[in-house]
ROFIKOL-625311 format. One record per atom (N, C-alpha, C): residue number from 1; atom name; x, y, z; chain. Coordinates in nm, 2 decimals. Example, Ala and Ser with C-alpha at 12.3 -4.5 7.8 and 13.67 -1.06 7.14 Angstrom:
% residues 2
(1,N,(1.32,-0.57,0.78),A);
(1,CA,(1.23,-0.45,0.78),A);
(1,C,(1.32,-0.33,0.78),A);
(2,N,(1.28,-0.22,0.71),A);
(2,CA,(1.37,-0.11,0.71),A);
(2,C,(1.29,0.00,0.79),A);
END
This chain:
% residues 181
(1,N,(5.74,0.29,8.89),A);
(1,CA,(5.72,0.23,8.76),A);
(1,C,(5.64,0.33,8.68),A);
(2,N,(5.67,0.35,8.56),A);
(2,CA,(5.63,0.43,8.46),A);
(2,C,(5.49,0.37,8.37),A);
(3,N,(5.43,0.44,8.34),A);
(3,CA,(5.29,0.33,8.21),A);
(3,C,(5.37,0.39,8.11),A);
(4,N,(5.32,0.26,8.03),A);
(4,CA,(5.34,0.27,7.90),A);
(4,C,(5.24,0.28,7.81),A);
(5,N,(5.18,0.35,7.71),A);
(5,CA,(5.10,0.32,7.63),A);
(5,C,(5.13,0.35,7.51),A);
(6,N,(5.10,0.22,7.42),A);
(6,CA,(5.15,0.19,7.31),A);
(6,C,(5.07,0.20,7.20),A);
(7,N,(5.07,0.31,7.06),A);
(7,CA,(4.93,0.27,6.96),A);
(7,C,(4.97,0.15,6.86),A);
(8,N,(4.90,0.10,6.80),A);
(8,CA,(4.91,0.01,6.74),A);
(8,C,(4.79,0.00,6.61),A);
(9,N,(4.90,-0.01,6.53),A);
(9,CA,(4.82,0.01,6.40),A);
(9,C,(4.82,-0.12,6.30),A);
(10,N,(4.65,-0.14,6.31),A);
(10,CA,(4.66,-0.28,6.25),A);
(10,C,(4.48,-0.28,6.22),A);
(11,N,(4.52,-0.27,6.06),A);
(11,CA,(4.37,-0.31,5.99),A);
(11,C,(4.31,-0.37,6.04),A);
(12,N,(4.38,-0.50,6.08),A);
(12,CA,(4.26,-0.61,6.05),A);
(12,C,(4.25,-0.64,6.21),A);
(13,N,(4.37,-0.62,6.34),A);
(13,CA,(4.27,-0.59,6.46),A);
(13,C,(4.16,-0.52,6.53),A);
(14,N,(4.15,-0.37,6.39),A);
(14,CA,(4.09,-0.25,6.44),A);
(14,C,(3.91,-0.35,6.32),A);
(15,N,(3.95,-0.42,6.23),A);
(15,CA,(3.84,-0.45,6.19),A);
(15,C,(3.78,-0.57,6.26),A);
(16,N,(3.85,-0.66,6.33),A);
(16,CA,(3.79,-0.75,6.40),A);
(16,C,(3.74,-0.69,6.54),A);
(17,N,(3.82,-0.63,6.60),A);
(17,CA,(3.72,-0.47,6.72),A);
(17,C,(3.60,-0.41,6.67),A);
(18,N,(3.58,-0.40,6.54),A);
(18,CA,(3.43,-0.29,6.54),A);
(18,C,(3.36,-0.41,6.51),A);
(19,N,(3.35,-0.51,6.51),A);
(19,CA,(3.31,-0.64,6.43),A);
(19,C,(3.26,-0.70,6.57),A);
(20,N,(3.37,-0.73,6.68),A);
(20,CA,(3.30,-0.75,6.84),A);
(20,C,(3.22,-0.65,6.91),A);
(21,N,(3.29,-0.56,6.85),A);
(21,CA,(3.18,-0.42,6.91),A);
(21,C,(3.11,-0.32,6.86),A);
(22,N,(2.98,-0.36,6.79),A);
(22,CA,(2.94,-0.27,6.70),A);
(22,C,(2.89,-0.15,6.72),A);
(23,N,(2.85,-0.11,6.89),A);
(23,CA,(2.89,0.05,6.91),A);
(23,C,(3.02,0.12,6.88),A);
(24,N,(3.09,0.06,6.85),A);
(24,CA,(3.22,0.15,6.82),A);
(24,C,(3.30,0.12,6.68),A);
(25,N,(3.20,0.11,6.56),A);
(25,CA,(3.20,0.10,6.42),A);
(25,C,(3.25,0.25,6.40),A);
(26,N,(3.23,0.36,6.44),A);
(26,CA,(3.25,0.48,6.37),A);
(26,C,(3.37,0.55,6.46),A);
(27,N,(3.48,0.47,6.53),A);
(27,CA,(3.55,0.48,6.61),A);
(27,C,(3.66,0.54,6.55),A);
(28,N,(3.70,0.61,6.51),A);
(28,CA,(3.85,0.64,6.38),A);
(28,C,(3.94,0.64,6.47),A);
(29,N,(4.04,0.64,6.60),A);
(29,CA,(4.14,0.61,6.72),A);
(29,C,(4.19,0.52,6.70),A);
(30,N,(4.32,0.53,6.67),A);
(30,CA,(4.41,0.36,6.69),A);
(30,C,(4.37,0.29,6.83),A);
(31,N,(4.40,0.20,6.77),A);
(31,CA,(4.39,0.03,6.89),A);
(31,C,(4.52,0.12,7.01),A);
(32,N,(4.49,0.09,7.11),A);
(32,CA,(4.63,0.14,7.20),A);
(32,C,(4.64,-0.01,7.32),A);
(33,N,(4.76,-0.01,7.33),A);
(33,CA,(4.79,-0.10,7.44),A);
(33,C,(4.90,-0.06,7.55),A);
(34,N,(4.83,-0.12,7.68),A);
(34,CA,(4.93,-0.03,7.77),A);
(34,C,(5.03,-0.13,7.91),A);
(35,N,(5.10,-0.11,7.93),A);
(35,CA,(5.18,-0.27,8.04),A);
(35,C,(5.10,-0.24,8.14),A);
(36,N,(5.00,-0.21,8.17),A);
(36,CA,(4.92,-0.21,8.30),A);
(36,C,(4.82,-0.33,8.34),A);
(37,N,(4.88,-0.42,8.42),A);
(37,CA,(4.79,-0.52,8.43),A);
(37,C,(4.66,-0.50,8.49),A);
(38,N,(4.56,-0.58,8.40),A);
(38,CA,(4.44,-0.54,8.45),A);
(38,C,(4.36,-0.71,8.44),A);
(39,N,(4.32,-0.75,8.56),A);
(39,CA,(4.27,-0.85,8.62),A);
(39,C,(4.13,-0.87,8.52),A);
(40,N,(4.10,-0.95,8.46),A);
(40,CA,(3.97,-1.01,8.40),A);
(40,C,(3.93,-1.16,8.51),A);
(41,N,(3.79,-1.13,8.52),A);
(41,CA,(3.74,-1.22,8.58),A);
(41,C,(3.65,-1.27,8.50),A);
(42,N,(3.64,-1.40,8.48),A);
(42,CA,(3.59,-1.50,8.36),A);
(42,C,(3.44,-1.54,8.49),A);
(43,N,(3.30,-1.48,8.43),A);
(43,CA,(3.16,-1.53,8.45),A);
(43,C,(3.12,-1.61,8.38),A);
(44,N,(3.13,-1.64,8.24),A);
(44,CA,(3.06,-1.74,8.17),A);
(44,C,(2.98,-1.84,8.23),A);
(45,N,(3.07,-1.93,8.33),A);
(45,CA,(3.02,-2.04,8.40),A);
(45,C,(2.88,-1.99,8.44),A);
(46,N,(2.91,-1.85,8.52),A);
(46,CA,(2.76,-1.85,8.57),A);
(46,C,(2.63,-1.79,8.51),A);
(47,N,(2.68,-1.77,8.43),A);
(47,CA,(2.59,-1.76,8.30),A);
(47,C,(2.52,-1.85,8.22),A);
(48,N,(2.61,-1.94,8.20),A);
(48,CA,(2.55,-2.06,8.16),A);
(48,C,(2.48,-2.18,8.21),A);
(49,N,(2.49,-2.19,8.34),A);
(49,CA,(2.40,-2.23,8.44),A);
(49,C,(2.48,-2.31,8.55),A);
(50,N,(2.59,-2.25,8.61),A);
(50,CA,(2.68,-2.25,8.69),A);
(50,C,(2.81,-2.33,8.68),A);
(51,N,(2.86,-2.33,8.81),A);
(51,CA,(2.99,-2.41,8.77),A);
(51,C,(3.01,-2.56,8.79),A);
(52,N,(2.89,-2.63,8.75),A);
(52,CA,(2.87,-2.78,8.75),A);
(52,C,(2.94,-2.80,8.63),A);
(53,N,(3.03,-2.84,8.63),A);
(53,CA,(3.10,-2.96,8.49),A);
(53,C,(3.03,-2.99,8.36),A);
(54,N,(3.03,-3.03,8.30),A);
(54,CA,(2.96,-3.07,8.15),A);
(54,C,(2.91,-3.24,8.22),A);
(55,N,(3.02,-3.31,8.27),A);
(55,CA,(3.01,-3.44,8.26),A);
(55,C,(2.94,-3.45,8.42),A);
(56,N,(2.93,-3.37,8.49),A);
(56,CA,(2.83,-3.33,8.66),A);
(56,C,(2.67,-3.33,8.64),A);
(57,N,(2.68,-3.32,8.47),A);
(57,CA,(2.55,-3.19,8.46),A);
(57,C,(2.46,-3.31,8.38),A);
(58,N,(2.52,-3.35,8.29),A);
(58,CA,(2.51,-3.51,8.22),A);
(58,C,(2.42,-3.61,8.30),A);
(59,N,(2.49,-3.61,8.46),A);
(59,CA,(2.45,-3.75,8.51),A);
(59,C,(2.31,-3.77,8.49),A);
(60,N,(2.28,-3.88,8.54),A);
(60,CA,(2.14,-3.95,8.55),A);
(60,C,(2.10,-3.97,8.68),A);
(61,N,(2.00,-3.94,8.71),A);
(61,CA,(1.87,-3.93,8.81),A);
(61,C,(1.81,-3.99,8.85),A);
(62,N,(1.76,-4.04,9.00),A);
(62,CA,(1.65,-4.10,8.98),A);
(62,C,(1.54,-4.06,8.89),A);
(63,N,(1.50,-3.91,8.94),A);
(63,CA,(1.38,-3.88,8.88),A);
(63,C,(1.45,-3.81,8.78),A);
(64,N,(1.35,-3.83,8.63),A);
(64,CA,(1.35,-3.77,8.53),A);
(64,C,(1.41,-3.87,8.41),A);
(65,N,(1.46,-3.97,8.44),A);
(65,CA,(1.53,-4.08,8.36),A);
(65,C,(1.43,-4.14,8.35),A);
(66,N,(1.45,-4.19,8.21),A);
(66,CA,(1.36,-4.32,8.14),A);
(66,C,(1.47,-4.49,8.13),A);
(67,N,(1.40,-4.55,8.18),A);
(67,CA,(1.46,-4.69,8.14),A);
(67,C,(1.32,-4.77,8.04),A);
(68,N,(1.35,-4.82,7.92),A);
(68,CA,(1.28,-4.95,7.87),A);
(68,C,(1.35,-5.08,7.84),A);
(69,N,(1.30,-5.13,7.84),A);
(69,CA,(1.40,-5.29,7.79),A);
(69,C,(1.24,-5.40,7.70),A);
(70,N,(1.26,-5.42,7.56),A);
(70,CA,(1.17,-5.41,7.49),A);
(70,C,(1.22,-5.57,7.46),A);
(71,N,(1.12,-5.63,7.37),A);
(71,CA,(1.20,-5.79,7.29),A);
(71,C,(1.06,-5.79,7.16),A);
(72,N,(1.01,-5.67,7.18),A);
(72,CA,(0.90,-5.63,7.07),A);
(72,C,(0.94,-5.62,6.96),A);
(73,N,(0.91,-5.66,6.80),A);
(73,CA,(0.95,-5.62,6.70),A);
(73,C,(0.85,-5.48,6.66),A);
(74,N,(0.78,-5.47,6.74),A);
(74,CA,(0.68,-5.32,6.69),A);
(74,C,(0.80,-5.20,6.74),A);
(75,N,(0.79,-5.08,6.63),A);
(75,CA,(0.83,-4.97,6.67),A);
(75,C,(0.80,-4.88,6.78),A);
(76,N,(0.89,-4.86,6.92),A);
(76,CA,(0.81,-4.77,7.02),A);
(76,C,(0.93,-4.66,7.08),A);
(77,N,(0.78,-4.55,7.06),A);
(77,CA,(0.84,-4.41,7.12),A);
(77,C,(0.91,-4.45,7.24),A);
(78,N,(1.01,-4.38,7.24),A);
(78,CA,(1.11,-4.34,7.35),A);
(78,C,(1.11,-4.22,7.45),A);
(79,N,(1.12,-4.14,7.35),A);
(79,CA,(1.11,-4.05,7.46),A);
(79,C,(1.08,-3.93,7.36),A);
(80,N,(0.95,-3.81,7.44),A);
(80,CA,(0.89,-3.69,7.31),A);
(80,C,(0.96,-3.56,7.38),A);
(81,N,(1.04,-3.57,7.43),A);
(81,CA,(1.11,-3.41,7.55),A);
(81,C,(1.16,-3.37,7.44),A);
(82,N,(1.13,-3.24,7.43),A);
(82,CA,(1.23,-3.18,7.32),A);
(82,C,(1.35,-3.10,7.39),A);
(83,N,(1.43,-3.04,7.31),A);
(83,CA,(1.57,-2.97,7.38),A);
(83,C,(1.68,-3.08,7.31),A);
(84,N,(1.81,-3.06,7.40),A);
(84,CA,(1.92,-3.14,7.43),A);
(84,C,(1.91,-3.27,7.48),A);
(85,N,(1.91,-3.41,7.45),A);
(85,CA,(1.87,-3.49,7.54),A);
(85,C,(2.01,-3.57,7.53),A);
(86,N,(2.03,-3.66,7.63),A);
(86,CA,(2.14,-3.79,7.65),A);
(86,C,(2.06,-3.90,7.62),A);
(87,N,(2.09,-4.02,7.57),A);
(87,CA,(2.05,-4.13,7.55),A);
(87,C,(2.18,-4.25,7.55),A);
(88,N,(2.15,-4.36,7.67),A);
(88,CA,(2.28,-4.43,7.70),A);
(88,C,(2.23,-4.56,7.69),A);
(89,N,(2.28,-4.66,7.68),A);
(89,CA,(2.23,-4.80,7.73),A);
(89,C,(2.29,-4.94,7.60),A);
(90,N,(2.20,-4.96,7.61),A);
(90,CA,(2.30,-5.14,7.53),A);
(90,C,(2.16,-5.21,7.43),A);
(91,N,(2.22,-5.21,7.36),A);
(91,CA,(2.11,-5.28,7.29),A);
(91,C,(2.18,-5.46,7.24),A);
(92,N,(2.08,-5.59,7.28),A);
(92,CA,(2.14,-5.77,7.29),A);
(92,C,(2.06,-5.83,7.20),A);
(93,N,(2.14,-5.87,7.07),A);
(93,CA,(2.06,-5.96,6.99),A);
(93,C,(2.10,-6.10,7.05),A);
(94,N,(1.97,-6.18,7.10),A);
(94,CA,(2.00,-6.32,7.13),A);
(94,C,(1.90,-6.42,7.01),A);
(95,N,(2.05,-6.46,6.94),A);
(95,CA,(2.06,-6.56,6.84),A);
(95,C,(2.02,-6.71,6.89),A);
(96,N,(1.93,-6.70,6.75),A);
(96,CA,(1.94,-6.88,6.78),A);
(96,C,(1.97,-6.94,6.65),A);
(97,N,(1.94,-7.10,6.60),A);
(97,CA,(1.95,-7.10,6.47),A);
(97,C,(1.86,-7.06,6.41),A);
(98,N,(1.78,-6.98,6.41),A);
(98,CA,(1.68,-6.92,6.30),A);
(98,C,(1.77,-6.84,6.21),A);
(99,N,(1.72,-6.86,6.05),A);
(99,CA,(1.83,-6.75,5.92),A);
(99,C,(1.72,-6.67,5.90),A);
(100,N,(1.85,-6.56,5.87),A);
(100,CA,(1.80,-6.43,5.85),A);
(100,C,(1.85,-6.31,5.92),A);
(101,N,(1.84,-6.21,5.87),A);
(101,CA,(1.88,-6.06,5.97),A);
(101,C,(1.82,-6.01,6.05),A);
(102,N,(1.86,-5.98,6.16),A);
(102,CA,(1.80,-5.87,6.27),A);
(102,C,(1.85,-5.80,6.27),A);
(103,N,(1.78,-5.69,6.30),A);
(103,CA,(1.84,-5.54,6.27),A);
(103,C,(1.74,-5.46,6.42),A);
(104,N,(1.82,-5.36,6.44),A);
(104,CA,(1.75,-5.25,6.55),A);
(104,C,(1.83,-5.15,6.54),A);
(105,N,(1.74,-5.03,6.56),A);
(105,CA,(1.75,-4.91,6.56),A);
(105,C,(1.69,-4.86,6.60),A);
(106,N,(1.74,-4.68,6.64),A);
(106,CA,(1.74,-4.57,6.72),A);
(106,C,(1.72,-4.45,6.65),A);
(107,N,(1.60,-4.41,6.64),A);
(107,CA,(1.56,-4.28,6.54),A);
(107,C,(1.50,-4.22,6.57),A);
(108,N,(1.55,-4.05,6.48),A);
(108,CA,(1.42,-3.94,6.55),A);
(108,C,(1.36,-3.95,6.43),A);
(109,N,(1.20,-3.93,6.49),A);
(109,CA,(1.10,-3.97,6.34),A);
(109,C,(0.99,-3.78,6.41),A);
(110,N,(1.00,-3.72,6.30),A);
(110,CA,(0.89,-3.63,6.27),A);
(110,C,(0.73,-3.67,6.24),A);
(111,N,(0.70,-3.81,6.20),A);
(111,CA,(0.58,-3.79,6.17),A);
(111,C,(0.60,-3.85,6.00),A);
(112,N,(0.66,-3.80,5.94),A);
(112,CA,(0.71,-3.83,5.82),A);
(112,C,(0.86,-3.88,5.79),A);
(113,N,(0.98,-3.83,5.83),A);
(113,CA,(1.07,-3.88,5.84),A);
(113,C,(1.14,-3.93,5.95),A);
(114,N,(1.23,-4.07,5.87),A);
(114,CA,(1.28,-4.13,5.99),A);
(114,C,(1.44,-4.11,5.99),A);
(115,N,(1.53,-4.08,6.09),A);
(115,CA,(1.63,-4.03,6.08),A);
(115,C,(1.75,-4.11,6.19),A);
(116,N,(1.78,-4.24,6.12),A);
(116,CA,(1.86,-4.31,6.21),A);
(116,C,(1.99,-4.23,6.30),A);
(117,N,(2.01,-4.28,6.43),A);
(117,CA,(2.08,-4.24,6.50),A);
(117,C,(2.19,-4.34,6.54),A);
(118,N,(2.15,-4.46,6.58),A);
(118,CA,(2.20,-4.61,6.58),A);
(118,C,(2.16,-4.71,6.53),A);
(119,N,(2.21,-4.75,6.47),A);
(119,CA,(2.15,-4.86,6.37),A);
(119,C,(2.22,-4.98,6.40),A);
(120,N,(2.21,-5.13,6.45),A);
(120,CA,(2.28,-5.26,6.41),A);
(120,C,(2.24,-5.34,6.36),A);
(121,N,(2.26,-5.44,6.31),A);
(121,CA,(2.20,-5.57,6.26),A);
(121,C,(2.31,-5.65,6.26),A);
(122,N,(2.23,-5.79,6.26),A);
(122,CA,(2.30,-5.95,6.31),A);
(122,C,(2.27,-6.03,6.22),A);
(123,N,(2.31,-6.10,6.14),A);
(123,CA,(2.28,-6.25,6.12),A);
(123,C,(2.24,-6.38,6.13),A);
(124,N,(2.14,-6.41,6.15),A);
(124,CA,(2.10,-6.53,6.21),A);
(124,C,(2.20,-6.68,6.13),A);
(125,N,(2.11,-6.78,6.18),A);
(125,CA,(2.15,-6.91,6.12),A);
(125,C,(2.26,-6.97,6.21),A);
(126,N,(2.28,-6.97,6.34),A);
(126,CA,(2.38,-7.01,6.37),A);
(126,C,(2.36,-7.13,6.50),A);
(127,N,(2.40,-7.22,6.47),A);
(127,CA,(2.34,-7.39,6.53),A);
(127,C,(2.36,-7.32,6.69),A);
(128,N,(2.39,-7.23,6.79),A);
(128,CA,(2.40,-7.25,6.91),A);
(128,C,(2.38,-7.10,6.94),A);
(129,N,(2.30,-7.08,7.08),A);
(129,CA,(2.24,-6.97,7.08),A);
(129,C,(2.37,-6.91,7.15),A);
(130,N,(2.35,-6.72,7.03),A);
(130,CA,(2.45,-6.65,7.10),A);
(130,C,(2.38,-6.50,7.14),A);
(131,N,(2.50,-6.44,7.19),A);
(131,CA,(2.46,-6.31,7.25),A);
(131,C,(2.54,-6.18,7.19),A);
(132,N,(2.47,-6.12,7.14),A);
(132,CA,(2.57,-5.98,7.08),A);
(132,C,(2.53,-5.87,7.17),A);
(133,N,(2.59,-5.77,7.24),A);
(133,CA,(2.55,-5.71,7.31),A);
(133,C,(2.64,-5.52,7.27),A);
(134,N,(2.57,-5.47,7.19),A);
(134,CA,(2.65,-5.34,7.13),A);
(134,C,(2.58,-5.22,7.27),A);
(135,N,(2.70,-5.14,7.27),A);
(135,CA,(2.66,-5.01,7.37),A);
(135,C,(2.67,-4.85,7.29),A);
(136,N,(2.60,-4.82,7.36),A);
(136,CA,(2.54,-4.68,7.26),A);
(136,C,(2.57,-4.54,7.39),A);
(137,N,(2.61,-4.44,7.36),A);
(137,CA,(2.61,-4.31,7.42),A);
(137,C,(2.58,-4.19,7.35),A);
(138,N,(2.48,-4.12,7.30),A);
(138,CA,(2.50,-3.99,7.25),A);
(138,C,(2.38,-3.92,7.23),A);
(139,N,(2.43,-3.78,7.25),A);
(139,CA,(2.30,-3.64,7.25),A);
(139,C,(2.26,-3.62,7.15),A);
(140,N,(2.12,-3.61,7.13),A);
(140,CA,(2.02,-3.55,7.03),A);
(140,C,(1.92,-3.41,7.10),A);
(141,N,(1.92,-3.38,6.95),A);
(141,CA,(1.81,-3.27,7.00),A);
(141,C,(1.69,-3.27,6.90),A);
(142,N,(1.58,-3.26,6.97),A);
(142,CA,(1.45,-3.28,6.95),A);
(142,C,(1.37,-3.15,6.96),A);
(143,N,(1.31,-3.13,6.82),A);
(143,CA,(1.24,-3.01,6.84),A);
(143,C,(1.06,-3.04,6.86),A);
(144,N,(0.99,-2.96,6.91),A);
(144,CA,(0.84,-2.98,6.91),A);
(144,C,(0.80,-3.12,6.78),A);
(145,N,(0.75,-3.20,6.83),A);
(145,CA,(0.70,-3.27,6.73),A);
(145,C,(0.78,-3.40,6.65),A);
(146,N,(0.93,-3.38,6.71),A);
(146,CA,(0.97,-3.50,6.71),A);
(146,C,(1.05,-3.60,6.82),A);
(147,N,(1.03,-3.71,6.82),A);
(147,CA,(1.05,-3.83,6.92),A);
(147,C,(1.15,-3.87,6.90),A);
(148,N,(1.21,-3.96,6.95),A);
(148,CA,(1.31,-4.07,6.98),A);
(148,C,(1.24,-4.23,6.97),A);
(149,N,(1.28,-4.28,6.86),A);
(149,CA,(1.16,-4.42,6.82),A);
(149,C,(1.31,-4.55,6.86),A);
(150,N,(1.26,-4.63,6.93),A);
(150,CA,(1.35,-4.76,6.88),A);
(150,C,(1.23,-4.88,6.76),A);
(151,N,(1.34,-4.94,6.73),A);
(151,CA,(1.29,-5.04,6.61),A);
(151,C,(1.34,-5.16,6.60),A);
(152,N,(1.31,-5.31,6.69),A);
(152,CA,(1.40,-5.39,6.67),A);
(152,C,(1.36,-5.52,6.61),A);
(153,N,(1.42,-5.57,6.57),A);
(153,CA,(1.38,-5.73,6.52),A);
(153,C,(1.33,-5.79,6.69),A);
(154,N,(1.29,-5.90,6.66),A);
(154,CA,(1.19,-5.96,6.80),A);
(154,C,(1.31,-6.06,6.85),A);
(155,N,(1.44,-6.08,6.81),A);
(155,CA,(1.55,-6.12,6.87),A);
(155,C,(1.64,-6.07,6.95),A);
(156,N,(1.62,-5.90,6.94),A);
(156,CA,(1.63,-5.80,7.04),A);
(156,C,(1.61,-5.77,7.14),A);
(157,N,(1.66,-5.71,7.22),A);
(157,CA,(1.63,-5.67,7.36),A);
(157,C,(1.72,-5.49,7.40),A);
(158,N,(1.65,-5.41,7.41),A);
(158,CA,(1.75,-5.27,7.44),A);
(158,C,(1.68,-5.25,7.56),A);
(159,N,(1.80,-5.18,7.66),A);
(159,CA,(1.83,-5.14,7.82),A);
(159,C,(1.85,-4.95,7.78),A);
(160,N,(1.82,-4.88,7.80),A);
(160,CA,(1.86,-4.72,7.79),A);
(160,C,(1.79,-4.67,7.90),A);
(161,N,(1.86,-4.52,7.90),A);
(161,CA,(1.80,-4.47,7.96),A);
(161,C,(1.79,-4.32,7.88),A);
(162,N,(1.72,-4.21,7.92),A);
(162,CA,(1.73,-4.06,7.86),A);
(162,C,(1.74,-3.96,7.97),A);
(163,N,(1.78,-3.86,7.96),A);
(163,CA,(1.79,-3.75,8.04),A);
(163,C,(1.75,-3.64,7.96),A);
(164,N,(1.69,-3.52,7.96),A);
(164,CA,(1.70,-3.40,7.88),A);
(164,C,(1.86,-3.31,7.96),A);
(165,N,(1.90,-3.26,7.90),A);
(165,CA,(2.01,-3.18,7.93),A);
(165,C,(2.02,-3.08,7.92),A);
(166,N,(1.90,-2.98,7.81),A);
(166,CA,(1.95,-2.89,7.78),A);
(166,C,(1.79,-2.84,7.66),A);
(167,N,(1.71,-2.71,7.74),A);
(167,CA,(1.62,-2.69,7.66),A);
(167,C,(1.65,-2.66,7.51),A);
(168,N,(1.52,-2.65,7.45),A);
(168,CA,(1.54,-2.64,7.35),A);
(168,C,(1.63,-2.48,7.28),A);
(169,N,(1.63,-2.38,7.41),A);
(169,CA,(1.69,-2.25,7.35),A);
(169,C,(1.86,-2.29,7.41),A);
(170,N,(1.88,-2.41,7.48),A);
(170,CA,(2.04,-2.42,7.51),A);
(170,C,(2.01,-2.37,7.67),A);
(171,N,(1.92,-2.36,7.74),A);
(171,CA,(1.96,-2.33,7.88),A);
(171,C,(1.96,-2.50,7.95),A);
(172,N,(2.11,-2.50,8.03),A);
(172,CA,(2.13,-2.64,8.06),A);
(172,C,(2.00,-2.64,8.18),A);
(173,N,(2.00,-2.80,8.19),A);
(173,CA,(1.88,-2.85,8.26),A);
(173,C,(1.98,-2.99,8.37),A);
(174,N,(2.01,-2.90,8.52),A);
(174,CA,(2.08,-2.98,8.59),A);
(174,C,(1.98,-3.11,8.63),A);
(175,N,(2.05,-3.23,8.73),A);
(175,CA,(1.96,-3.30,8.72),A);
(175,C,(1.87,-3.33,8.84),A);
(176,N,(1.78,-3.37,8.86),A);
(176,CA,(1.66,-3.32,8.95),A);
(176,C,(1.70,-3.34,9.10),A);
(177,N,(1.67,-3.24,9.16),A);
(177,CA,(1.72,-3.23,9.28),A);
(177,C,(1.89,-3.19,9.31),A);
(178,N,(1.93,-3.13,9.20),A);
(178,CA,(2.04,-3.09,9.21),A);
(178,C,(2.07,-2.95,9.14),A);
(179,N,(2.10,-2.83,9.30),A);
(179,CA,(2.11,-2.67,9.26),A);
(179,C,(2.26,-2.66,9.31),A);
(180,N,(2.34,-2.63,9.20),A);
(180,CA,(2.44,-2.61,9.22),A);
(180,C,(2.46,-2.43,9.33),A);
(181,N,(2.56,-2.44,9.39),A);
(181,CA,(2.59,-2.32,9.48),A);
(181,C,(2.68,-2.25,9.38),A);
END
């Protein structure tokens, strides 16, 4: 079997190459390509903090997980971990006939701003006691100095839990007691 090597002349390949590789900005050589197969072995995974799954890496823990379940109308911190965090769980307005709105929410508050994340509200007034029960899934990230606050009417009740996932510079955070091989 013979090699082949091929030049290949193309602006805007040769400008996206000095652009990936900025040691070789002053490169004046065409691009060349040649039929010689050459095996690439893909590390990322272990670079990134191994080959646990996204949705492996996610789970929840005994240790390190928060659960609250609140029926408080006062606003309370949740959780102050900064980085990548998961936040899962269900938040139950139980109606009775009392009129009026209930509302609850899920926010990151700095100290000065509040920044909803999940928000619901309900309507009261209704002659026979009911149960609304909404479910919540999703990642925030929290830098030094800001929290995770819930906020609910006192007809409320929220179940969650939190995990951190992922420091604040992006290095994943498997979950406790678990070293991937």
């Amino acid at each position: 079997m013979t090699q082949q090597i091929i030049n290949i002349t193309s602006e805007a390949l040769e400008a996206a190459y000095r652009v990936q590789v900025p040691s070789q900005a002053g490169f004046t050589n065409d691009l060349m390509a040649s039929n010689t197969i050459i095996p690439v072995i893909d590390l990322s995974g272990a670079v990134s903090g191994g080959s646990t799954s996204e949705s492996l890496q996610q789970a929840i823990s005994v240790d390190g997980d928060r659960f609250i379940s609140t029926s408080s109308a006062a606003a309370q911190v949740v959780s102050t971990t900064t980085g990548f965090n998961r936040c899962f769980g269900n938040i139950t307005f139980m109606q009775s006939d009392s009129a009026g709105s209930y509302q609850a929410d899920l926010h990151l508050w700095d100290g000065i701003t509040k920044f909803d994340v999940f928000h619901t509200a309900m309507n009261g007034g209704v002659s026979v006691q009911s149960f609304n029960t909404l479910h919540f899934d999703f990642i925030y990230f929290a830098k030094s100095g800001v929290s995770l606050r819930y906020d609910g009417a006192s007809f409320s009740k929220i179940a969650l839990s939190t995990r951190q996932i992922a420091t604040v510079t992006g290095v994943l955070v498997n979950p406790t007691g678990f070293t991937p091989q």
